[in-house]
KEDRENVO-262911 format. One record per residue (C-alpha): residue number from 0; residue in one letter; x, y, z. Coordinates in steps of 0.1 Angstrom, whole numbers. Layout:
BEGIN
seq type xx yy zz
NUM A X Y Z
...
REM end
This chain:
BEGIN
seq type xx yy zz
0 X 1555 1128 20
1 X 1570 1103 46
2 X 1551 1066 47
3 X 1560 1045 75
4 X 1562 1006 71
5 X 1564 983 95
6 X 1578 944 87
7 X 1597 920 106
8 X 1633 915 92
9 X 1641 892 59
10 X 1602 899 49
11 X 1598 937 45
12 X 1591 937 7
13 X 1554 959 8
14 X 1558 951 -30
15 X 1527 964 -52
16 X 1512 988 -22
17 X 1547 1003 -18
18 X 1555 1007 -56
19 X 1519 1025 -51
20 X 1527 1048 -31
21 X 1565 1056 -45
22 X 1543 1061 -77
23 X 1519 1087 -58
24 X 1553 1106 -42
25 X 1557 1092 -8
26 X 1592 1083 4
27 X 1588 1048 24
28 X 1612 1041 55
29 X 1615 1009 68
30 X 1608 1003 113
31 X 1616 971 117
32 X 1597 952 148
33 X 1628 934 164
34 X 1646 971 163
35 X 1613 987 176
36 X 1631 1005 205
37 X 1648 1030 178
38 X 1610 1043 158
39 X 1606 1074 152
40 X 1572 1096 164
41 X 1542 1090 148
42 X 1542 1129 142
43 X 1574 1126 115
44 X 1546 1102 92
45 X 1518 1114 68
46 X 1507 1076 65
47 X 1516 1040 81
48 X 1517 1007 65
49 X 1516 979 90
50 X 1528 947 70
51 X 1523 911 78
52 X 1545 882 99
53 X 1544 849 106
54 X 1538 860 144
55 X 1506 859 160
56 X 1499 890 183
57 X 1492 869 210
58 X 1522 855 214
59 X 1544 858 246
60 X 1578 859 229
61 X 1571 886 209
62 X 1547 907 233
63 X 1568 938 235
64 X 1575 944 201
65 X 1539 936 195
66 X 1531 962 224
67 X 1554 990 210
68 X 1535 989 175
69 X 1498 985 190
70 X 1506 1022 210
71 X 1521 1032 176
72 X 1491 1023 157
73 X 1463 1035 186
74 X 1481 1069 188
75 X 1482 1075 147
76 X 1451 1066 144
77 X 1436 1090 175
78 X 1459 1119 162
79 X 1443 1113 124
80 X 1474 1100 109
81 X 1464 1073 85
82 X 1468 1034 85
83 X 1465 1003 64
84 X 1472 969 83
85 X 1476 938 61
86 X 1470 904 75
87 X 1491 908 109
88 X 1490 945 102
89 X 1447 942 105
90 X 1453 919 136
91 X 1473 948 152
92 X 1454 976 149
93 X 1422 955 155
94 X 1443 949 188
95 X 1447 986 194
96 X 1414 999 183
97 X 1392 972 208
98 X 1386 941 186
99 X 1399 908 197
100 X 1428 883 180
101 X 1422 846 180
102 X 1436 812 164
103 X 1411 803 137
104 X 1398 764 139
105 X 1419 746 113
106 X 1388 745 86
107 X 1388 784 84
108 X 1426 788 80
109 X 1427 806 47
110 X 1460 803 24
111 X 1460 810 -16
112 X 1438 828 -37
113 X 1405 831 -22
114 X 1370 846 -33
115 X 1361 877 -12
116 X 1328 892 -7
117 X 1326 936 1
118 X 1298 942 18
119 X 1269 951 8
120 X 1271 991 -4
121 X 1310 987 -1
122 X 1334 999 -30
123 X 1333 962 -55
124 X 1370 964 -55
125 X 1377 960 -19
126 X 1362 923 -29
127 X 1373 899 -60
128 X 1404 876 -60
129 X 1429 884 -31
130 X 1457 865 -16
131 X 1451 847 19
132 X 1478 834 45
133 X 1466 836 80
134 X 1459 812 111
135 X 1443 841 129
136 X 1410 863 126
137 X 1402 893 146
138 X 1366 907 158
139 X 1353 940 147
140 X 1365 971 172
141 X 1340 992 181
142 X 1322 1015 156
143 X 1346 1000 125
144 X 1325 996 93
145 X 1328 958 79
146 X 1338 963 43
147 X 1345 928 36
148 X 1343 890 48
149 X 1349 856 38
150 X 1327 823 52
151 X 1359 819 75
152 X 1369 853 81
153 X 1361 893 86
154 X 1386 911 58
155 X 1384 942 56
156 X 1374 970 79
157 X 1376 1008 84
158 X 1376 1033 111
159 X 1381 1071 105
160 X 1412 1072 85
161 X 1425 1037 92
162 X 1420 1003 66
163 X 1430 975 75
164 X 1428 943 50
165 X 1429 908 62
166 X 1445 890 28
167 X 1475 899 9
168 X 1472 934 -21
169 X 1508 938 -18
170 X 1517 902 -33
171 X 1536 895 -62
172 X 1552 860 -71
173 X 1588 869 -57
174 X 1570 871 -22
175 X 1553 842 -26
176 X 1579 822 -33
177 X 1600 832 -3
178 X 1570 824 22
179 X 1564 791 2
180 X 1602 786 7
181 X 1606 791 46
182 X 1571 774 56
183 X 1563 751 80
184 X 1555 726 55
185 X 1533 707 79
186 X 1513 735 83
187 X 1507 740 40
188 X 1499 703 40
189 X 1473 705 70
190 X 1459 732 51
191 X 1460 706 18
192 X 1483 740 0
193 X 1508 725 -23
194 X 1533 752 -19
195 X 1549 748 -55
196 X 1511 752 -73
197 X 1506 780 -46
198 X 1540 802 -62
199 X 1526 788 -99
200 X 1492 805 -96
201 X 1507 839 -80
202 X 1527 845 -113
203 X 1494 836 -130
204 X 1472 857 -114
205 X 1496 888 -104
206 X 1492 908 -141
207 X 1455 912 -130
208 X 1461 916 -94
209 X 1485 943 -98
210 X 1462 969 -110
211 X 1434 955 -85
212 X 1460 963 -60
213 X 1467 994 -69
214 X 1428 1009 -74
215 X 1431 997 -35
216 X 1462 1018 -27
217 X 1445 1045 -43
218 X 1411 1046 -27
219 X 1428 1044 5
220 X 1446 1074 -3
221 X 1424 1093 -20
222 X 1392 1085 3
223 X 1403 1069 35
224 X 1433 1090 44
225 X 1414 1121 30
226 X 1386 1117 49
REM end
């Protein structure tokens, strides 16, 4: 089994969803956005993973990479091929499946550990503890199920065979540290994050988040994708 995973380059570590899924027997390849005129079909993938960035989909700089994995993402999720978008990842395929992408007003810019809600009827572990680091929040597409929410933000959503999760499952401290690292600091102090506390509590928490992350990876594949 072949799983796709889409990062930018210097931050394509899916960390605890990949070691997931090379648990469950699927072989992960790397398609790196800047490098996006070399993907492969969608057809050569039995499931995509759609990582997060530090860009914003809306962005002009970036708007044909951006374009190139918003097709990708539409056309394996209309031919049944299943998808899980983390932070930038959800953003994307919101994109692509008819929700909308804005800048979230700086009170409901969510970074660190943060207390999730599932919805009512929902699964209990798509809510709980997760790991936040976004400036943007997207709108519901058309006929997607909420699953989750914040105050400040939708988090989770499905539709068919595609999830896509607003915070972080695929965390560990080593990933942390390397966002904390190349931050704009500005933006951590804005958000009152002290970046050092931020890495502290990630080692803290990840012994209990790593099995939390992995029930995740494993109702995705075992009742999203085989739906």
């Amino acid at each position: 089994m072949r799983a796709y995973v889409t990062a930018n380059h210097g931050d394509d570590d899916p960390g605890l969803v990949g070691d997931r899924l090379l648990r469950r027997g699927y072989e992960l390849r790397l398609l790196h956005r800047e490098d996006h005129d070399g993907w492969p079909p969608v057809d050569d993938a039995d499931l995509i993973v759609s990582l997060g960035s530090d860009w914003s989909v809306y962005w002009d700089h970036v708007a044909e990479p951006v374009e190139t994995e918003v097709a990708l993402l539409r056309k394996a999720h209309e031919r049944g091929v299943p998808v899980l978008g983390i932070c930038f990842g959800s953003q994307l395929l919101a994109t692509a499946l008819g929700g909308h992408v804005s800048r979230a007003p700086a009170p409901d810019v969510e970074i660190g550990w943060t207390d999730v809600a599932a919805g009512e009827g929902q699964p209990a572990l798509l809510g709980g503890r997760w790991f936040e680091w976004h400036n943007d929040r997207w709108t519901l597409p058309l006929g997607a199920e909420l699953l989750a929410a914040t105050p400040s933000a939708n988090q989770a959503f499905r539709l068919g065979r595609t999830l896509a999760t607003q915070y972080h499952p695929e965390v560990t401290g080593t990933i942390v540290a390397r966002w904390a690292s190349q931050a704009d600091g500005a933006e951590l102090v804005r958000a009152g994050v002290d970046p050092d506390r931020l890495v502290v509590d990630t080692v803290r928490l990840e012994a209990d988040a790593a099995p939390r992350a992995f029930a995740l990876v494993d109702w995705f594949c075992d009742e999203v994708a085989a739906s």
